[in-house]
FIZALUM-84047 format. One record per atom (N, C-alpha, C): residue number from 1; residue in one letter; atom name; x, y, z. Coordinates in Angstrom, 1 decimal. Atoms other than C-alpha are relative to their C-alpha. Layout:
N
{i->NUM; aa->a; at->CA; px->X; py->Y; pz->Z}
...
//
This chain:
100
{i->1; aa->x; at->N; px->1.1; py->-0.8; pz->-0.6}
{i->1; aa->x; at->CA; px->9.2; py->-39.3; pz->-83.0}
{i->1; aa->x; at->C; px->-0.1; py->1.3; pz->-0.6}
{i->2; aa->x; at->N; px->0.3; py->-1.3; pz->0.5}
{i->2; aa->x; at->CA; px->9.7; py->-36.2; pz->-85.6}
{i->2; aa->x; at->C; px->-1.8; py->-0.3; pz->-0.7}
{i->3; aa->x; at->N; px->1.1; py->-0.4; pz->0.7}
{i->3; aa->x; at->CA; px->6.8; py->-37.2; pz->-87.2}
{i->3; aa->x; at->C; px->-1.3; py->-0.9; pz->0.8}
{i->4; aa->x; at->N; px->1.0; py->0.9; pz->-1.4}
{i->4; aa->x; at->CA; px->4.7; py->-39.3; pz->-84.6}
{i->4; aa->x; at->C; px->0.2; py->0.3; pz->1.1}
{i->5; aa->x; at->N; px->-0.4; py->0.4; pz->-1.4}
{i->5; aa->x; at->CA; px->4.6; py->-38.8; pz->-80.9}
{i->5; aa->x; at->C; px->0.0; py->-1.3; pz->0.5}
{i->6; aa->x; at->N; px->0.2; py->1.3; pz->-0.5}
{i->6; aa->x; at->CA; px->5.6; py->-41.6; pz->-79.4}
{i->6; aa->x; at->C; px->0.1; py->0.0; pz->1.6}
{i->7; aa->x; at->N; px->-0.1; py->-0.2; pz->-1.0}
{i->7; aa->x; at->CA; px->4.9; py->-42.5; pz->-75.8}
{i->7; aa->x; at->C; px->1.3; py->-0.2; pz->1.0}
{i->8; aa->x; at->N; px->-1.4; py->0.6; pz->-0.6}
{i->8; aa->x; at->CA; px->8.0; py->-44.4; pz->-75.0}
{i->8; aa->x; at->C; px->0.8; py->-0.7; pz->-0.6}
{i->9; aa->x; at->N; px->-0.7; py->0.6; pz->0.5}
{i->9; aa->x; at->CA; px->10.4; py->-46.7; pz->-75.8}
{i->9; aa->x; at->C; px->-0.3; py->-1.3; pz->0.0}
{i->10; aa->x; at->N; px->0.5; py->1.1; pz->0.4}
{i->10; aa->x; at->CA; px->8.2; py->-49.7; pz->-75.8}
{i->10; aa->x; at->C; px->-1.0; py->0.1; pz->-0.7}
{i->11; aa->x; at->N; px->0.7; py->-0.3; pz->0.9}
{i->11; aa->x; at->CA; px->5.9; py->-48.4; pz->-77.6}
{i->11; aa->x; at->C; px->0.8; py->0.1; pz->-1.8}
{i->12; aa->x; at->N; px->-1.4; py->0.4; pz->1.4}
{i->12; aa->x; at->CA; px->9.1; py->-48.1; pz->-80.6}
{i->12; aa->x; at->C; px->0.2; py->-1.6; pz->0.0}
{i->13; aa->x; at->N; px->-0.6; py->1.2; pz->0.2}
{i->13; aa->x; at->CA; px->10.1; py->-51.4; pz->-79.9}
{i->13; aa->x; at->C; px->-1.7; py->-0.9; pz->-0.7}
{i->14; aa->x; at->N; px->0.8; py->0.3; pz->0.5}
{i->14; aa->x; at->CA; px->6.5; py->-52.6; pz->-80.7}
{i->14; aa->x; at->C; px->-0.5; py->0.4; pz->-1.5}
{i->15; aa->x; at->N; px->-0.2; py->-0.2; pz->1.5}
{i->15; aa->x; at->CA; px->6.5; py->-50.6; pz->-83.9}
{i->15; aa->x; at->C; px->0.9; py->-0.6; pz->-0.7}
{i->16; aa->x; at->N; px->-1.1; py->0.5; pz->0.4}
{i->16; aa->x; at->CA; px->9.5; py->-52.1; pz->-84.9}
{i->16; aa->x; at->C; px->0.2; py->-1.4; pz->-0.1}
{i->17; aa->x; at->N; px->0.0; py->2.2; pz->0.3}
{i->17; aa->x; at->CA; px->8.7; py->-56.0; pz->-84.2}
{i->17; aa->x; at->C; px->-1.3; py->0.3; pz->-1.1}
{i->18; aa->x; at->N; px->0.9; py->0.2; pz->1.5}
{i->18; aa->x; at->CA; px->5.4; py->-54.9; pz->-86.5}
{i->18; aa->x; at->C; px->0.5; py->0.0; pz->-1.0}
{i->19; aa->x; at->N; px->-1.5; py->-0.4; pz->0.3}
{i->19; aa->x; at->CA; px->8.0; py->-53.5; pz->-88.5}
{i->19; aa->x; at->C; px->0.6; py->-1.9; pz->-1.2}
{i->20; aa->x; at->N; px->-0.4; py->1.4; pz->0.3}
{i->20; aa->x; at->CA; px->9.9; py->-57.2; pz->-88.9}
{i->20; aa->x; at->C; px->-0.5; py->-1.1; pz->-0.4}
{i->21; aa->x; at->N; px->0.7; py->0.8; pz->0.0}
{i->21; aa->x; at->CA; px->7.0; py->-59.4; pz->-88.7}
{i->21; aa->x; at->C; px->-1.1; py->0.1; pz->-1.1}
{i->22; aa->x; at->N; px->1.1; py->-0.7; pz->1.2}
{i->22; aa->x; at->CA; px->5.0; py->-57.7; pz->-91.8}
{i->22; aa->x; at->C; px->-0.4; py->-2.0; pz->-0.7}
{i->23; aa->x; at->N; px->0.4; py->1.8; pz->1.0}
{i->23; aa->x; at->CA; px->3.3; py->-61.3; pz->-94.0}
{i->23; aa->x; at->C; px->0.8; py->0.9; pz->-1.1}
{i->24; aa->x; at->N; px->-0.7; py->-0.4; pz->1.4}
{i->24; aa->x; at->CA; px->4.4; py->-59.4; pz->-97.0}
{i->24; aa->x; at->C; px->1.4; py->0.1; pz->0.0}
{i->25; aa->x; at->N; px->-1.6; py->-0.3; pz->0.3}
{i->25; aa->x; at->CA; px->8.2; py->-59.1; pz->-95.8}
{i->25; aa->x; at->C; px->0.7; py->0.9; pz->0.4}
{i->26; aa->x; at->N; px->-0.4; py->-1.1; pz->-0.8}
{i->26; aa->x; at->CA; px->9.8; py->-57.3; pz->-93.3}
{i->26; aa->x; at->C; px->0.6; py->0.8; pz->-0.3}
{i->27; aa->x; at->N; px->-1.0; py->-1.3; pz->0.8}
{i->27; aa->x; at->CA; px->10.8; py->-53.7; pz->-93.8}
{i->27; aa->x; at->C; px->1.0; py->0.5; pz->1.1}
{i->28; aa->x; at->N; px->-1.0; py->-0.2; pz->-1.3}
{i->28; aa->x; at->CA; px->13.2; py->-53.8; pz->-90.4}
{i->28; aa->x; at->C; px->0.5; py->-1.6; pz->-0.1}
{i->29; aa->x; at->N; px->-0.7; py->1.3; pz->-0.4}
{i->29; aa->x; at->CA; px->15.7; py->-56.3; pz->-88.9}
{i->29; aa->x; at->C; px->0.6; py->0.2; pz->0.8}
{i->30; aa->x; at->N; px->-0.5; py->-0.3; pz->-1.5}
{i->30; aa->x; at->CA; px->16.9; py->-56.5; pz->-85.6}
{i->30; aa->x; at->C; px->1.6; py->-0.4; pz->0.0}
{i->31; aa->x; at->N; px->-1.5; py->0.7; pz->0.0}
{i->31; aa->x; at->CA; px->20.7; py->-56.7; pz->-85.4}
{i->31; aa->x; at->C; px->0.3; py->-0.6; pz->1.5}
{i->32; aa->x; at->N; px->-0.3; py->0.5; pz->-1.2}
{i->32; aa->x; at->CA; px->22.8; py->-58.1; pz->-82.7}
{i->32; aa->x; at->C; px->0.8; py->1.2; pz->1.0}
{i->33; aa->x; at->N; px->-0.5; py->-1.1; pz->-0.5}
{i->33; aa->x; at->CA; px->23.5; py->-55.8; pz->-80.1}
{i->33; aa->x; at->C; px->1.5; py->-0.3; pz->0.3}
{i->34; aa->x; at->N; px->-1.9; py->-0.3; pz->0.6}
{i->34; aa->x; at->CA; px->27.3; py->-54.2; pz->-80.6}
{i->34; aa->x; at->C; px->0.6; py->0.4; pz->1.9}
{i->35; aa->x; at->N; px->-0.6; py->0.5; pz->-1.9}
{i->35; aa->x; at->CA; px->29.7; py->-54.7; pz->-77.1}
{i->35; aa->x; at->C; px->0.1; py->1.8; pz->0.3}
{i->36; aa->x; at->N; px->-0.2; py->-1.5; pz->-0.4}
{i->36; aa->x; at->CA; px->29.4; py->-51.2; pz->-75.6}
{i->36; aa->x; at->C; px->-1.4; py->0.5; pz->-0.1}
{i->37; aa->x; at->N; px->1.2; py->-1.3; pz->-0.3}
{i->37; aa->x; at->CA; px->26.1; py->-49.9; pz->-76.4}
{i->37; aa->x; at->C; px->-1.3; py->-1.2; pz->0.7}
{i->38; aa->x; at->N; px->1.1; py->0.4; pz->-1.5}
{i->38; aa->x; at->CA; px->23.1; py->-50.7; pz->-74.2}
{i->38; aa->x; at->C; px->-1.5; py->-0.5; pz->-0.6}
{i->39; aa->x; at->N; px->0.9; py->0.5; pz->0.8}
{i->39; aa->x; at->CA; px->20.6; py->-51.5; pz->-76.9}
{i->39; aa->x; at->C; px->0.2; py->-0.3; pz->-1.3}
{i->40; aa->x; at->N; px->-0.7; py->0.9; pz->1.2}
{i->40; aa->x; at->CA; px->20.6; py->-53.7; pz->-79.8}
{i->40; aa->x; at->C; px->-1.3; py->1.3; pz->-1.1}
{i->41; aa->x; at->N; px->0.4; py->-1.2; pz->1.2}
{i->41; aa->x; at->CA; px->19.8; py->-51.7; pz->-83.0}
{i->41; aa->x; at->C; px->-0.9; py->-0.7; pz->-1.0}
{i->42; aa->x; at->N; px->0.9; py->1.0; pz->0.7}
{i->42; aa->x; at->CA; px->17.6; py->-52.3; pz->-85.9}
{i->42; aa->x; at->C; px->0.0; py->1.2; pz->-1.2}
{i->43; aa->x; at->N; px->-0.7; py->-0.2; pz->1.3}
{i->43; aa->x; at->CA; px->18.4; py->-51.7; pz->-89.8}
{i->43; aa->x; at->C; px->-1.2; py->0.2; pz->-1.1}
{i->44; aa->x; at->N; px->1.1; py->-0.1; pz->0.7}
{i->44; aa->x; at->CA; px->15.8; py->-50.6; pz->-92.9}
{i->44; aa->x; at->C; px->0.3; py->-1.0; pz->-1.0}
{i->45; aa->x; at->N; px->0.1; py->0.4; pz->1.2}
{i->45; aa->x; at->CA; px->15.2; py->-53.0; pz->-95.7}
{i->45; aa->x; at->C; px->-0.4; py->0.1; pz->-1.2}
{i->46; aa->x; at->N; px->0.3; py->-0.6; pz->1.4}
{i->46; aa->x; at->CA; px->14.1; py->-50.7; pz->-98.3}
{i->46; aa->x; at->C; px->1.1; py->-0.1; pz->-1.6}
{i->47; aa->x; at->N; px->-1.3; py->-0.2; pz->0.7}
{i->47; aa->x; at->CA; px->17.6; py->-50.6; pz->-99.9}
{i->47; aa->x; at->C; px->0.7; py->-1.5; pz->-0.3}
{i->48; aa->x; at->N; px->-0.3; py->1.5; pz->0.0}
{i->48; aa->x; at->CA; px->18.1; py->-54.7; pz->-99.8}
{i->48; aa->x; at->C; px->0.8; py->-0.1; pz->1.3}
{i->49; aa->x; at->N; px->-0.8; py->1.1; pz->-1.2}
{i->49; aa->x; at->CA; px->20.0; py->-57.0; pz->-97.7}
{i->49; aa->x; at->C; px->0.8; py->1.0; pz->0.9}
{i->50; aa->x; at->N; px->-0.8; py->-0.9; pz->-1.1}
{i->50; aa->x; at->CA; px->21.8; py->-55.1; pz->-94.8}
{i->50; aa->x; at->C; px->1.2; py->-1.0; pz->0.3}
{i->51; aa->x; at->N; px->-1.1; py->0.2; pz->-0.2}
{i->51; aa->x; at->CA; px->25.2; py->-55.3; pz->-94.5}
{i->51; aa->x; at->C; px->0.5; py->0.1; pz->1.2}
{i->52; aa->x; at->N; px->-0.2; py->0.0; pz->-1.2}
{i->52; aa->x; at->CA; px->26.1; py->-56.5; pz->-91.1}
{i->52; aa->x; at->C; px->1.3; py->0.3; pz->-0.1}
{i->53; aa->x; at->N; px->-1.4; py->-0.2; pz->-0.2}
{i->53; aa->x; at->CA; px->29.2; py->-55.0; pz->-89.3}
{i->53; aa->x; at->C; px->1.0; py->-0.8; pz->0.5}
{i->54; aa->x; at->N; px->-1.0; py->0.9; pz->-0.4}
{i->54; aa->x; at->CA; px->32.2; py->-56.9; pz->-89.3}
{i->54; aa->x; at->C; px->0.3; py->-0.3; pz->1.5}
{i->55; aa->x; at->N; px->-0.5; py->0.1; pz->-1.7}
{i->55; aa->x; at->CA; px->33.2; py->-58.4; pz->-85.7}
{i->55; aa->x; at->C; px->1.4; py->0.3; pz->0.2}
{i->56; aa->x; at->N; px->-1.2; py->-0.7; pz->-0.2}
{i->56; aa->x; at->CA; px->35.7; py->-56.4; pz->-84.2}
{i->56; aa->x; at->C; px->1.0; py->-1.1; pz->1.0}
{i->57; aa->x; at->N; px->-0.4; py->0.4; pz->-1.0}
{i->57; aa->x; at->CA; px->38.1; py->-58.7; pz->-83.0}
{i->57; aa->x; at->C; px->0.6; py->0.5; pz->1.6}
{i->58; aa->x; at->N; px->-0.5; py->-0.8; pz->-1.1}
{i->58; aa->x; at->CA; px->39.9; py->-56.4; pz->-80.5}
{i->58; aa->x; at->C; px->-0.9; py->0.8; pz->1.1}
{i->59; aa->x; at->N; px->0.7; py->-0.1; pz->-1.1}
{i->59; aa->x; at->CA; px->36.4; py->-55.8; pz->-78.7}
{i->59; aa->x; at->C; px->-0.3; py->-1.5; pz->0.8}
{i->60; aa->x; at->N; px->0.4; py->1.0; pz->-1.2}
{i->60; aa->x; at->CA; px->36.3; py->-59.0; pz->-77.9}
{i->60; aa->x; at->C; px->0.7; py->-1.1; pz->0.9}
{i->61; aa->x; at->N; px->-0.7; py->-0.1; pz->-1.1}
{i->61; aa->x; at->CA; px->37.2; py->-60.5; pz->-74.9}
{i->61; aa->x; at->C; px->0.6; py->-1.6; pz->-0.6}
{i->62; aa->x; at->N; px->-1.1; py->1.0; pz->0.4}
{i->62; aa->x; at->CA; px->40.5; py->-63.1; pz->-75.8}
{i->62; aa->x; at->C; px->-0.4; py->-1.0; pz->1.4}
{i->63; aa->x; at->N; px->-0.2; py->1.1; pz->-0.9}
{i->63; aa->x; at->CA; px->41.0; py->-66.5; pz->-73.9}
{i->63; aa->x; at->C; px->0.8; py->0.5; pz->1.1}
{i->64; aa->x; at->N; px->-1.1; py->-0.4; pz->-0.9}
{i->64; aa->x; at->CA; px->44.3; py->-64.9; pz->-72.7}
{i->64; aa->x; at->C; px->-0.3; py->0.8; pz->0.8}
{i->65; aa->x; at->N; px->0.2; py->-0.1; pz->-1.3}
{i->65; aa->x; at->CA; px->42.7; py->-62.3; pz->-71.0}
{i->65; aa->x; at->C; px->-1.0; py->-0.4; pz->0.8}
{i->66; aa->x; at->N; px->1.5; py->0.7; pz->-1.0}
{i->66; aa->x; at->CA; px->39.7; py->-64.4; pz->-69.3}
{i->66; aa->x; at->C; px->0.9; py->-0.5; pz->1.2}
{i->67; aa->x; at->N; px->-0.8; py->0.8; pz->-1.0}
{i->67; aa->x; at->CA; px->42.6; py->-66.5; pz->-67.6}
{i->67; aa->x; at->C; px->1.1; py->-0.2; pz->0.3}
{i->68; aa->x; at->N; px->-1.5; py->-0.5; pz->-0.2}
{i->68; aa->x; at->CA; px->45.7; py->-65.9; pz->-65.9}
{i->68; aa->x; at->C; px->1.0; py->-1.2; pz->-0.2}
{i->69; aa->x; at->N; px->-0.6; py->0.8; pz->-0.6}
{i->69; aa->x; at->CA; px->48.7; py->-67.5; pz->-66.7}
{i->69; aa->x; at->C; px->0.6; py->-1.3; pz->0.8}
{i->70; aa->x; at->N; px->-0.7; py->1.0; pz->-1.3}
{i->70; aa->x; at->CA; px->50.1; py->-70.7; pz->-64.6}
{i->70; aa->x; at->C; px->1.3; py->0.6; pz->0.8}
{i->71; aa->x; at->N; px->-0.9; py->-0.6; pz->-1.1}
{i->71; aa->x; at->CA; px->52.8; py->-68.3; pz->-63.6}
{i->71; aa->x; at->C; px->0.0; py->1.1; pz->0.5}
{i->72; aa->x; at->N; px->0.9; py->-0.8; pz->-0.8}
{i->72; aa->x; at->CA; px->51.0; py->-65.1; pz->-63.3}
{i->72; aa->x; at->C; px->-0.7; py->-0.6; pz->1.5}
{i->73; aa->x; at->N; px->0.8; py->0.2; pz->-0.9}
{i->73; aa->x; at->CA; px->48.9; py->-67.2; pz->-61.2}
{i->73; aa->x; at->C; px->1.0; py->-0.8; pz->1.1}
{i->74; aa->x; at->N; px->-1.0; py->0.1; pz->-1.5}
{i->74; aa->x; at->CA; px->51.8; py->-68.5; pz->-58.8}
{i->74; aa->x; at->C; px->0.8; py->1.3; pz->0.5}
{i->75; aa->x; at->N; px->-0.6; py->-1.5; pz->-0.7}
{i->75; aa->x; at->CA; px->53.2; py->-64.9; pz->-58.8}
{i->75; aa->x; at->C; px->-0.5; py->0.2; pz->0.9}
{i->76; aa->x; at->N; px->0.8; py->-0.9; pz->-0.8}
{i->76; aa->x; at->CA; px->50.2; py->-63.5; pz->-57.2}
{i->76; aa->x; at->C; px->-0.4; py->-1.0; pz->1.6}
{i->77; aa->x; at->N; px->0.0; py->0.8; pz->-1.6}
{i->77; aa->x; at->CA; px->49.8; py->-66.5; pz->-54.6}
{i->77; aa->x; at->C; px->1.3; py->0.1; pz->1.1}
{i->78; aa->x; at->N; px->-1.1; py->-0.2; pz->-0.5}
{i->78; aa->x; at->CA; px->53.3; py->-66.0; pz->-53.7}
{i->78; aa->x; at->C; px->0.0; py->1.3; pz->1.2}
{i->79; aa->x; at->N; px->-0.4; py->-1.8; pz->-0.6}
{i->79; aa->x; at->CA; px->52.8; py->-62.0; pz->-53.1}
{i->79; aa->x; at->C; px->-1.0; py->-0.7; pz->0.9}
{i->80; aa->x; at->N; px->1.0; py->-0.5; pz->-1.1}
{i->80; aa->x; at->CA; px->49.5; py->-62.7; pz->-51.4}
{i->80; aa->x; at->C; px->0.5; py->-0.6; pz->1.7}
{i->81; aa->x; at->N; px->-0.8; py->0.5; pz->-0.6}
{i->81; aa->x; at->CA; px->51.6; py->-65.2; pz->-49.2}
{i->81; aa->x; at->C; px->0.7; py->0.4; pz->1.0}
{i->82; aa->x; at->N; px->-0.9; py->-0.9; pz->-0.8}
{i->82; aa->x; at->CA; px->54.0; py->-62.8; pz->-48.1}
{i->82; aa->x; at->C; px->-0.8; py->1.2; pz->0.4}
{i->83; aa->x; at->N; px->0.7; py->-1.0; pz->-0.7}
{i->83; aa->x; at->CA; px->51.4; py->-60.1; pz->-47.6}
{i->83; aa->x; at->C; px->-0.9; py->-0.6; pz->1.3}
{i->84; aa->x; at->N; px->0.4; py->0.5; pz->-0.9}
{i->84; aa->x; at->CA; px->49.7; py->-62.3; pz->-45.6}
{i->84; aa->x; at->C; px->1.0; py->0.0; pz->1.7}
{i->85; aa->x; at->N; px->-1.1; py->0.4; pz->-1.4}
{i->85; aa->x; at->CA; px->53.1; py->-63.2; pz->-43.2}
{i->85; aa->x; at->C; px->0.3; py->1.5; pz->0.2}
{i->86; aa->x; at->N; px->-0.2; py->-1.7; pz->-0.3}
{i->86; aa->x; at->CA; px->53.6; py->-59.2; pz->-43.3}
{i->86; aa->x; at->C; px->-1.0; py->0.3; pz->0.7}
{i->87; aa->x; at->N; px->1.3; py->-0.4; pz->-1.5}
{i->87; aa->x; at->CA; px->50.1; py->-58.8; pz->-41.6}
{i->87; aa->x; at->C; px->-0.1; py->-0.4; pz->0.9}
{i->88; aa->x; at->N; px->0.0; py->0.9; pz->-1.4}
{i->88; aa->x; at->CA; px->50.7; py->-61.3; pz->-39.1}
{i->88; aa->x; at->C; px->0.9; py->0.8; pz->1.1}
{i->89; aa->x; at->N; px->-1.6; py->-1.0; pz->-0.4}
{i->89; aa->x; at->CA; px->54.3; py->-59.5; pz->-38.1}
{i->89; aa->x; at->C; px->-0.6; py->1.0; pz->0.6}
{i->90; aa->x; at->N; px->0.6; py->-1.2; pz->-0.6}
{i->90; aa->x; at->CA; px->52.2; py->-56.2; pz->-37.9}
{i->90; aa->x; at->C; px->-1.0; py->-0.3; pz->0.9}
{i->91; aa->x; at->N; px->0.6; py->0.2; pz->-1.3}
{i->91; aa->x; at->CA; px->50.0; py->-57.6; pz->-35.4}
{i->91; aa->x; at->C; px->0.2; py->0.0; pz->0.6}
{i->92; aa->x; at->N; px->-0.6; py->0.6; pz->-1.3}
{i->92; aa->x; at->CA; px->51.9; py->-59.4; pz->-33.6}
{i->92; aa->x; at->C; px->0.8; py->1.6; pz->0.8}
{i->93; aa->x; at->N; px->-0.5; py->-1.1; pz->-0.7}
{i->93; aa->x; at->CA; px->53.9; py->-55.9; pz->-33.2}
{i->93; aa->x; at->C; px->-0.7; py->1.2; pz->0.5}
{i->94; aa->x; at->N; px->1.0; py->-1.3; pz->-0.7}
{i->94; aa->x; at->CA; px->50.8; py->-53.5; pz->-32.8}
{i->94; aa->x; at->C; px->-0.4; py->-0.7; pz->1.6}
{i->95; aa->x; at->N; px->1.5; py->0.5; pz->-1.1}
{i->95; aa->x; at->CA; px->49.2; py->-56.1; pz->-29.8}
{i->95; aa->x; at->C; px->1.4; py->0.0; pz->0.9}
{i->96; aa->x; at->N; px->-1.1; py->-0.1; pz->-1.6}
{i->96; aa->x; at->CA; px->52.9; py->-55.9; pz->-27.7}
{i->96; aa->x; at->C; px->0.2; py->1.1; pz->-0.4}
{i->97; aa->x; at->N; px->0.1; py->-2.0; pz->-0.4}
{i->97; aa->x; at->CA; px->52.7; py->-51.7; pz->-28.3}
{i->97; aa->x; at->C; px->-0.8; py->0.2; pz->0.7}
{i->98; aa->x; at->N; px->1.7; py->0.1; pz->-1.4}
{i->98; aa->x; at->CA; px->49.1; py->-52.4; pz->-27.0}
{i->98; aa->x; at->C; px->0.2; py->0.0; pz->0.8}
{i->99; aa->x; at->N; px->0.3; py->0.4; pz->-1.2}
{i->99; aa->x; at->CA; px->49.7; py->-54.0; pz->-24.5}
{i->99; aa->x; at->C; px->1.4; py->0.4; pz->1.2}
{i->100; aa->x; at->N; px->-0.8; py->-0.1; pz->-0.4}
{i->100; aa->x; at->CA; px->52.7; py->-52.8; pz->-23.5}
{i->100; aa->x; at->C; px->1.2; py->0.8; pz->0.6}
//
């Protein structure tokens, strides 16, 4: 917008599919939006082919941590288990102070 006012940010995005969609051969290219930012970006083709950024493995989300364990996931049933029989205990001992 240094050299155009523009009204907004759909108004950009509509320059910008003109932009891609030229008959003569798009002078933009929409990349794929990168894990963290909140809008996908878009690259000049004046200079040739655009050199996409390598995928970072370490942004993206592993199998291992999507899903826990088989013994992670009996740990936590266990504790919840015993937090459970711990809350019962404390009831049963708050409702004979109550009452009593």
């Amino acid at each position: 917008s240094r050299l155009h006012p523009l009204a907004d940010a759909r108004e950009v995005e509509e320059i910008l599919q003109g932009l891609a969609s030229r008959e003569d051969g798009p002078f933009v290219v929409h990349l794929l939006r990168e894990p963290g930012k909140r809008e996908r970006r878009w690259a000049q083709l004046f200079g040739g082919e655009v050199q996409l950024p390598e995928e970072n493995p370490e942004l993206r989300p592993s199998a291992e941590n999507k899903t826990p364990s088989a013994d992670r996931l009996q740990q936590l049933e266990n504790e919840i288990a015993g937090l459970r029989q711990e809350l019962g205990e404390l009831k049963a001992q708050f409702e004979t102070f109550k009452n009593g």
